[in-house]
VMD Tcl script that builds the backbone (N, CA, C; Angstrom):
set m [mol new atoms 339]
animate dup $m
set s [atomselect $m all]
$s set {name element resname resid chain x y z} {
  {N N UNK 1 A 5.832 -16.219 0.272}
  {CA C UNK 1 A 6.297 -15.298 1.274}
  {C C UNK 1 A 5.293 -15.306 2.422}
  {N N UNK 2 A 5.756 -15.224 3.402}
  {CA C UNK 2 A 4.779 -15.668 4.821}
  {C C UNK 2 A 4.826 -14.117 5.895}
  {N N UNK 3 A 4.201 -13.499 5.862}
  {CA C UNK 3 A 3.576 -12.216 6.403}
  {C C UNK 3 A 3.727 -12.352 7.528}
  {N N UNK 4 A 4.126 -11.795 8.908}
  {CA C UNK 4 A 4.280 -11.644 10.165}
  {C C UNK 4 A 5.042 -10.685 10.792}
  {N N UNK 5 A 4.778 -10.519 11.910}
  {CA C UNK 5 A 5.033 -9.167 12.486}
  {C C UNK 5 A 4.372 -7.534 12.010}
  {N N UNK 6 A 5.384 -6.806 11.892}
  {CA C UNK 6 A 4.787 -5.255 11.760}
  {C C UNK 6 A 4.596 -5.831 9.957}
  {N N UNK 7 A 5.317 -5.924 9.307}
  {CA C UNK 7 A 4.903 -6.177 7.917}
  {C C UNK 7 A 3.289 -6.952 7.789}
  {N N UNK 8 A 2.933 -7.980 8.211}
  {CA C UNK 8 A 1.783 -8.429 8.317}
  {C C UNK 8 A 0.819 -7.677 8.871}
  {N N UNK 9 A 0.778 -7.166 9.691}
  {CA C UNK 9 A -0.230 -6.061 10.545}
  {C C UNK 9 A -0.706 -5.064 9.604}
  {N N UNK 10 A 0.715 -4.565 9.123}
  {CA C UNK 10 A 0.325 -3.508 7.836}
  {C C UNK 10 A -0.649 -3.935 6.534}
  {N N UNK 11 A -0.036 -5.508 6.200}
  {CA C UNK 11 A -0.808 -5.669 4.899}
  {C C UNK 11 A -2.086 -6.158 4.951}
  {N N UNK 12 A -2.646 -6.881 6.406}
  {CA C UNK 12 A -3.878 -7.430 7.359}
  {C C UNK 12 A -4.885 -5.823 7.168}
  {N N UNK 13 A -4.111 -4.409 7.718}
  {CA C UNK 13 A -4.551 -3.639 8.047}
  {C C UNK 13 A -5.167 -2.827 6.910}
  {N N UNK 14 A -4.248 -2.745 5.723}
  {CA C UNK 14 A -4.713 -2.396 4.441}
  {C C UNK 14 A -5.948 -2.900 3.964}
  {N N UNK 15 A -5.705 -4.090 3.763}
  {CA C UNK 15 A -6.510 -5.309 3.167}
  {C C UNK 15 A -7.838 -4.661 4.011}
  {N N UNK 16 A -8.095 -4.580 5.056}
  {CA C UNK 16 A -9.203 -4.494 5.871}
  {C C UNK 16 A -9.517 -3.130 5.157}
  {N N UNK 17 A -8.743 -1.924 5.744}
  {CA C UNK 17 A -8.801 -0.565 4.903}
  {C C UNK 17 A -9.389 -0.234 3.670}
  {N N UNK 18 A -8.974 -1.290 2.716}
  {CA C UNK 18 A -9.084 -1.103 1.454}
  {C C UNK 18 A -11.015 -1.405 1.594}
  {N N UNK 19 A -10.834 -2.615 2.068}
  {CA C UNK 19 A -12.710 -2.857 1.919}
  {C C UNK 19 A -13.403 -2.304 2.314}
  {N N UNK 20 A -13.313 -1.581 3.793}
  {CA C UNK 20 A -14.058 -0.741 4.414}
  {C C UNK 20 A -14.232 0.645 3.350}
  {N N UNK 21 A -13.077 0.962 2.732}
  {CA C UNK 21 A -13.119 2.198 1.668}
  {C C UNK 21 A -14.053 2.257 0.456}
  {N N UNK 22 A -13.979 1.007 -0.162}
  {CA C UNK 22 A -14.326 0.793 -1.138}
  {C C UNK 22 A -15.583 0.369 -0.661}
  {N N UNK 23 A -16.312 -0.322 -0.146}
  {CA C UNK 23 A -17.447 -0.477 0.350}
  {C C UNK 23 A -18.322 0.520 0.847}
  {N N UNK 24 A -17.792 1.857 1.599}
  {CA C UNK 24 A -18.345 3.057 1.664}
  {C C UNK 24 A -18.204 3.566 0.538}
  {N N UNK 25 A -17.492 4.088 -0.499}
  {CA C UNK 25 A -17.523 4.707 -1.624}
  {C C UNK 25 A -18.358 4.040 -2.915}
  {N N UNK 26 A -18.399 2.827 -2.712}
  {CA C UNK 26 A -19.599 2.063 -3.110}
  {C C UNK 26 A -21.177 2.339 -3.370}
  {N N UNK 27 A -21.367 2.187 -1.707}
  {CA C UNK 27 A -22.602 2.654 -1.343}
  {C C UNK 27 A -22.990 3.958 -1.227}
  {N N UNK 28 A -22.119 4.805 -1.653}
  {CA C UNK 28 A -22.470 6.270 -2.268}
  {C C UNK 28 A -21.992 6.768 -3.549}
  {N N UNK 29 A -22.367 5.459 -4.109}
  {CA C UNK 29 A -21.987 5.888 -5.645}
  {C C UNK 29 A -20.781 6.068 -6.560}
  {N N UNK 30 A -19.530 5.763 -5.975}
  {CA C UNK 30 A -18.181 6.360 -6.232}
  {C C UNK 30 A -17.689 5.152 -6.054}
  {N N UNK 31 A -18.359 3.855 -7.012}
  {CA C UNK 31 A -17.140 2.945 -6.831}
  {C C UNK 31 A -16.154 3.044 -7.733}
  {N N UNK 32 A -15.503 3.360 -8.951}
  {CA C UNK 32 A -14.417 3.905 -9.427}
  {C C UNK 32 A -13.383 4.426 -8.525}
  {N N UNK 33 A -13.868 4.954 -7.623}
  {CA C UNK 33 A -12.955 6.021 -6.492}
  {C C UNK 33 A -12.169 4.844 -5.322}
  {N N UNK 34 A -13.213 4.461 -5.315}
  {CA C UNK 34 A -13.215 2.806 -3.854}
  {C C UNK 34 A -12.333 2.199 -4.586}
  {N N UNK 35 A -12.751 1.185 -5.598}
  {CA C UNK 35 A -11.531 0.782 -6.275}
  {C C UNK 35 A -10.134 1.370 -6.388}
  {N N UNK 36 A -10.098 3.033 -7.151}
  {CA C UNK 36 A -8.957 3.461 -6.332}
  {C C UNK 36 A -8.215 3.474 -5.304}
  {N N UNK 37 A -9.050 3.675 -4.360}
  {CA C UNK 37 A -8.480 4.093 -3.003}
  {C C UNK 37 A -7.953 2.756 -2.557}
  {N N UNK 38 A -8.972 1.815 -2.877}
  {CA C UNK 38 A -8.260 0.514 -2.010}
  {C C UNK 38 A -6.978 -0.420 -3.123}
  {N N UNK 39 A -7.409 -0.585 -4.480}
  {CA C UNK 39 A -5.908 -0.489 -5.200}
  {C C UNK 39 A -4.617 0.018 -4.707}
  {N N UNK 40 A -4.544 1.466 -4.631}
  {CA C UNK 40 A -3.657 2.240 -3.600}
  {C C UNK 40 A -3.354 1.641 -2.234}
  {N N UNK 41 A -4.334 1.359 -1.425}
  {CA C UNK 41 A -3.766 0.760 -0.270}
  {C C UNK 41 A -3.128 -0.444 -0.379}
  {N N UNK 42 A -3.503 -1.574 -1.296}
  {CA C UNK 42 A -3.233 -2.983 -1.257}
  {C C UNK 42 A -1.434 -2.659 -1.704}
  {N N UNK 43 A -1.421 -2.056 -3.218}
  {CA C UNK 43 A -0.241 -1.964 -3.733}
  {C C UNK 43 A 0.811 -0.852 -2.366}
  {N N UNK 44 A 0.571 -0.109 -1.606}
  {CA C UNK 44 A 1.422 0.665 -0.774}
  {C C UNK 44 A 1.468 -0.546 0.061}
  {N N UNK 45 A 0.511 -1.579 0.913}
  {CA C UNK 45 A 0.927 -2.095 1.602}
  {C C UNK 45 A 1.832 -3.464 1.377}
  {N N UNK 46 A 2.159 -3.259 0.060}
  {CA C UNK 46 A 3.075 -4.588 -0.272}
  {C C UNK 46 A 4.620 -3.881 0.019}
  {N N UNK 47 A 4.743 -2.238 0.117}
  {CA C UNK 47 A 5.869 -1.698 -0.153}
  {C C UNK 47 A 6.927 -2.372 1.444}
  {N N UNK 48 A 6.107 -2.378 2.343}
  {CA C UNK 48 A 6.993 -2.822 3.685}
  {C C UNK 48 A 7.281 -4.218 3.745}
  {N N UNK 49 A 6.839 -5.126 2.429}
  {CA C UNK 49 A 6.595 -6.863 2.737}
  {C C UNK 49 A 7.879 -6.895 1.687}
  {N N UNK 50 A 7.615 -6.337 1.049}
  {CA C UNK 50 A 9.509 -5.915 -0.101}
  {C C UNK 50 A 10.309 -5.486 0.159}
  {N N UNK 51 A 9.939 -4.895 1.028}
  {CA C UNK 51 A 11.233 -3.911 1.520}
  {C C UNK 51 A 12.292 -4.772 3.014}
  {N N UNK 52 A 11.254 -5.415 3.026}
  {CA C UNK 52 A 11.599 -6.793 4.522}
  {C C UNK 52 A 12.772 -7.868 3.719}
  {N N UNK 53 A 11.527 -8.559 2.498}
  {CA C UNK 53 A 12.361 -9.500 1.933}
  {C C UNK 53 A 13.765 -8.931 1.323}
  {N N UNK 54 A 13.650 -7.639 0.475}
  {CA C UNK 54 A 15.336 -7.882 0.133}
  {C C UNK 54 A 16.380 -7.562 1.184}
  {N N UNK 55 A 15.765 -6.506 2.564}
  {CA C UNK 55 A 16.663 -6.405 3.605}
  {C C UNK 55 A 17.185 -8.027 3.873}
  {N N UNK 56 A 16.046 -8.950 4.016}
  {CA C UNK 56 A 16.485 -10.538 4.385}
  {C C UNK 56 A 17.548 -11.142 3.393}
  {N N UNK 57 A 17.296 -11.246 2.316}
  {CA C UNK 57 A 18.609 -11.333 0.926}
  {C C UNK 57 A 19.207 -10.870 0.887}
  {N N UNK 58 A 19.766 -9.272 2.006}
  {CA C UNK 58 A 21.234 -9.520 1.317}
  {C C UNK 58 A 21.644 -8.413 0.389}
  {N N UNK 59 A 20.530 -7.773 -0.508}
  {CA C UNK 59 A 20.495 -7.257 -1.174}
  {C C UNK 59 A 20.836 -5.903 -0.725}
  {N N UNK 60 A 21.387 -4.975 -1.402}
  {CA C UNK 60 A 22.107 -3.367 -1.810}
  {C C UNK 60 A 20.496 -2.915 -0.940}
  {N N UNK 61 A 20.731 -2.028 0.282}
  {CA C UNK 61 A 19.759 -1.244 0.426}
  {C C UNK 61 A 18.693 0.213 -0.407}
  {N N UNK 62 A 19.936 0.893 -1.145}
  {CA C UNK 62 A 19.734 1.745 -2.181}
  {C C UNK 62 A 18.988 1.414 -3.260}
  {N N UNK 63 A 19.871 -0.506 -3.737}
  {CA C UNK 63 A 19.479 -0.550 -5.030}
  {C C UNK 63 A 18.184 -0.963 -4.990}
  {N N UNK 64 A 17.451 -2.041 -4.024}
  {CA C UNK 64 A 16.114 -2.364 -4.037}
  {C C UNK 64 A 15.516 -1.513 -3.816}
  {N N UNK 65 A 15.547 -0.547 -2.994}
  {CA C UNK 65 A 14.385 0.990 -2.603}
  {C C UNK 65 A 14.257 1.628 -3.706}
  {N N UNK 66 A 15.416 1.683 -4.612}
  {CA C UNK 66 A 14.947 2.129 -6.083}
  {C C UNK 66 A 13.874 1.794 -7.005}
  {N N UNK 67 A 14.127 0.636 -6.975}
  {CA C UNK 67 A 13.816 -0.158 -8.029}
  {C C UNK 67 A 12.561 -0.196 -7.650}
  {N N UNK 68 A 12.082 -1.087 -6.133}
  {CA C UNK 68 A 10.755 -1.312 -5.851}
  {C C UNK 68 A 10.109 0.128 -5.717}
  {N N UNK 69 A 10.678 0.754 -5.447}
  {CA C UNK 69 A 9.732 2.396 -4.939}
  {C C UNK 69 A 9.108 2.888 -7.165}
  {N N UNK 70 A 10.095 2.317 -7.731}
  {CA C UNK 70 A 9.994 2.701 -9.175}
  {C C UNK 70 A 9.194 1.828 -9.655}
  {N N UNK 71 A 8.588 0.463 -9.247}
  {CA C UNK 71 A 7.656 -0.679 -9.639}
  {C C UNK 71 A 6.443 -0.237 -9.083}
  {N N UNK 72 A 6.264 -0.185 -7.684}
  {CA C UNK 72 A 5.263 0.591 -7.409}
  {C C UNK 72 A 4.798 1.927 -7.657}
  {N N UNK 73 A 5.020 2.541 -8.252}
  {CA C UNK 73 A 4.723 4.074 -8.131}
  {C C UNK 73 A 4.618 4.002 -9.868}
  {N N UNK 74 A 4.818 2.677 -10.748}
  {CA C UNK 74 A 4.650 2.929 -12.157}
  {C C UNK 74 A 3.474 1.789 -12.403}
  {N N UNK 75 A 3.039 0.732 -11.111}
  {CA C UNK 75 A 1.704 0.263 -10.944}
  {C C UNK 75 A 0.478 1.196 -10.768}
  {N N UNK 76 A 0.857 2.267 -9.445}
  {CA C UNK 76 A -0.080 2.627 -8.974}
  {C C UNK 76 A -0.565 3.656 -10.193}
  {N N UNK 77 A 0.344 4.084 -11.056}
  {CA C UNK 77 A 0.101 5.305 -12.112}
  {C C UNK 77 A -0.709 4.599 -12.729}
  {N N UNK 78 A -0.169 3.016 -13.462}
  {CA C UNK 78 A -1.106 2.567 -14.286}
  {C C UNK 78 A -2.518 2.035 -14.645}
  {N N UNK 79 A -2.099 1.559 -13.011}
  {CA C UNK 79 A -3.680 0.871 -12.292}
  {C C UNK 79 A -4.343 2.277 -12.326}
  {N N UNK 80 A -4.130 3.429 -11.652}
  {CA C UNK 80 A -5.233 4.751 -12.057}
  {C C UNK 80 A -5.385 5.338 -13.400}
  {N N UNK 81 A -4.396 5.083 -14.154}
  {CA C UNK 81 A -4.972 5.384 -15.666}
  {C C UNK 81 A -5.730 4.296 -16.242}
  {N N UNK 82 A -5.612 3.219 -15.834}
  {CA C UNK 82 A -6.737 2.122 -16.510}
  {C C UNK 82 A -7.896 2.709 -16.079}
  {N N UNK 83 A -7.957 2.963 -14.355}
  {CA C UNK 83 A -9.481 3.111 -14.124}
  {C C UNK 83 A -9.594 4.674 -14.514}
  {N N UNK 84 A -9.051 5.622 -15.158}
  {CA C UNK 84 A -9.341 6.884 -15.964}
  {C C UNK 84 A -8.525 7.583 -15.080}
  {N N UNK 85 A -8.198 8.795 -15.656}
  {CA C UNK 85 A -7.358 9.541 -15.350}
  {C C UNK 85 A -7.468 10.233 -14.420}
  {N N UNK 86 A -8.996 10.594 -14.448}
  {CA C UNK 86 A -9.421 11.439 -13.158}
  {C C UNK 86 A -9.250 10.499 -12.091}
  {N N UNK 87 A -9.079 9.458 -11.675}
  {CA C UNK 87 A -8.721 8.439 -10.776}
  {C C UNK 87 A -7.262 8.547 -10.220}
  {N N UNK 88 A -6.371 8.477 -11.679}
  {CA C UNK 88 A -5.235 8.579 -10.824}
  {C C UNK 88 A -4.777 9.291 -9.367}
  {N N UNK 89 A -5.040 10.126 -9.527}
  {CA C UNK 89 A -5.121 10.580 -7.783}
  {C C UNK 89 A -5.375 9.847 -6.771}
  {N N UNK 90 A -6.411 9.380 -6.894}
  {CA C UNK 90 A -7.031 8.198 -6.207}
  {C C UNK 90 A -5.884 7.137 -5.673}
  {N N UNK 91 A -5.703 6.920 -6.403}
  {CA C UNK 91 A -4.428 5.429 -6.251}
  {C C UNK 91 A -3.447 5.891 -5.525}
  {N N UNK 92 A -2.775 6.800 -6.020}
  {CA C UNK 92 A -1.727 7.321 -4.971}
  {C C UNK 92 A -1.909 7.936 -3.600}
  {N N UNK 93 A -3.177 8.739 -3.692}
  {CA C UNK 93 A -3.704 8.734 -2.413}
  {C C UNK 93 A -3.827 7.440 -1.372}
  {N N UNK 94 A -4.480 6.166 -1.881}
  {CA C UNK 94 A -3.903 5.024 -1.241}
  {C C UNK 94 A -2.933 4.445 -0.976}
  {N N UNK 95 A -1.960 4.729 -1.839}
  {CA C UNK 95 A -0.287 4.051 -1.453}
  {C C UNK 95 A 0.145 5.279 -0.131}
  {N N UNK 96 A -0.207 6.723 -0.501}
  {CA C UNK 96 A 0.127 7.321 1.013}
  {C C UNK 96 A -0.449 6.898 2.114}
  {N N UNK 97 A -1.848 6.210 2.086}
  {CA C UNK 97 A -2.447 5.828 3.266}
  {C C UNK 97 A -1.714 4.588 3.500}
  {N N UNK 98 A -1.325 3.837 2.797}
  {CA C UNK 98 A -0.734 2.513 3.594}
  {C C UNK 98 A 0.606 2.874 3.802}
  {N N UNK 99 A 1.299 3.934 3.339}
  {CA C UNK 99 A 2.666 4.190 4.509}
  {C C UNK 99 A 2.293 4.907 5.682}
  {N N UNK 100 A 1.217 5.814 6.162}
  {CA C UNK 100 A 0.853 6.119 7.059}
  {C C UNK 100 A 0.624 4.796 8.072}
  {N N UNK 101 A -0.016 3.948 7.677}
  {CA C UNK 101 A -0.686 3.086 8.341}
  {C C UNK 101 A 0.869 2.274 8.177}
  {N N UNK 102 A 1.833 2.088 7.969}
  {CA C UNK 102 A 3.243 1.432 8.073}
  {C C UNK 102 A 3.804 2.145 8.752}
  {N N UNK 103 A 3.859 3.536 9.098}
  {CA C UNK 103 A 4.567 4.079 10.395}
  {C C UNK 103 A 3.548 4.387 11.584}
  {N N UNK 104 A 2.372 3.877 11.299}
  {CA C UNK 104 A 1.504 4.074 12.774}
  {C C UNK 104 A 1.659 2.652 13.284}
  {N N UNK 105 A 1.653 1.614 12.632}
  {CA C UNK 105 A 1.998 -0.035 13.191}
  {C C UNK 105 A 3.652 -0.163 13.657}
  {N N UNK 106 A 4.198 0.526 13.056}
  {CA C UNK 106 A 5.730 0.487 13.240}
  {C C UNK 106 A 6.093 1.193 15.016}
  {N N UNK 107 A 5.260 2.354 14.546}
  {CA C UNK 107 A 5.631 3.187 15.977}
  {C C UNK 107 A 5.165 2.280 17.078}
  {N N UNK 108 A 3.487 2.043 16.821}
  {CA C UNK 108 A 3.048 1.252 18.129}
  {C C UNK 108 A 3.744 0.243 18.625}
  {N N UNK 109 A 4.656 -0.575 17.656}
  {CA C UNK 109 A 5.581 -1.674 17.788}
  {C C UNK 109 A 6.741 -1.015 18.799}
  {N N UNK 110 A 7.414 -0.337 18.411}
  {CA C UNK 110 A 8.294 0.301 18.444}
  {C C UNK 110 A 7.985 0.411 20.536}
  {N N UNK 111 A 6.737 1.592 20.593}
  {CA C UNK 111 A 6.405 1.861 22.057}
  {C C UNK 111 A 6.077 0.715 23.185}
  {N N UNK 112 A 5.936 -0.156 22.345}
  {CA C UNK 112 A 5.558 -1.549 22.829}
  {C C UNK 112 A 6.433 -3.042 23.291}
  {N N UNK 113 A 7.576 -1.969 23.341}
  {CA C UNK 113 A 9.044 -3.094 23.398}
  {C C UNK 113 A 9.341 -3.208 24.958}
}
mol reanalyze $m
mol bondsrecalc $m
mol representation Tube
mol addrep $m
């Protein structure tokens, strides 16, 4: 799958996000948390690169938003219960930051036409 446009920006933007996070939470001791946080971002920012491809296939709009919104959101649970429970938060807190950061790239797109 080949990344471009607002979908790419988003997952470029994460990716960057995620390290800068985890690299500060790092260096103050809280890498468990970093790992969270940027887990969370990587997995939220795949949600707009899926959500592209099955719009491109063709596919039932309902039925893929289900399904993928139900793949991700039973990753991000698991990936924070691996890294402990008190984490889980963590993770999902990152999947909200990379839809934030998917409607702040979207809009700027959007104003930019």
């Amino acid at each position: 799958m080949r990344l471009q446009g607002v979908t790419g920006r988003v997952v470029i933007g994460c990716l960057v996000a995620a390290v800068v996070v985890f690299a500060a939470l790092s260096l103050m001791g809280y890498t468990r948390a970093g790992i969270a946080v940027g887990l969370g971002l990587l997995l939220g920012s795949i949600n707009g690169a899926l959500a592209e491809r099955a719009l491109g296939a063709g596919v039932s709009v309902r039925l893929s938003s289900l399904s993928r919104l139900a793949v991700l959101t039973g990753a991000a649970i698991g990936g924070g219960l691996l890294l402990g429970a008190d984490y889980a938060w963590l993770v999902i807190l990152g999947v909200a930051g990379a839809q934030a950061v998917l409607v702040a790239v979207a809009a700027r797109s959007l104003l930019h036409r």
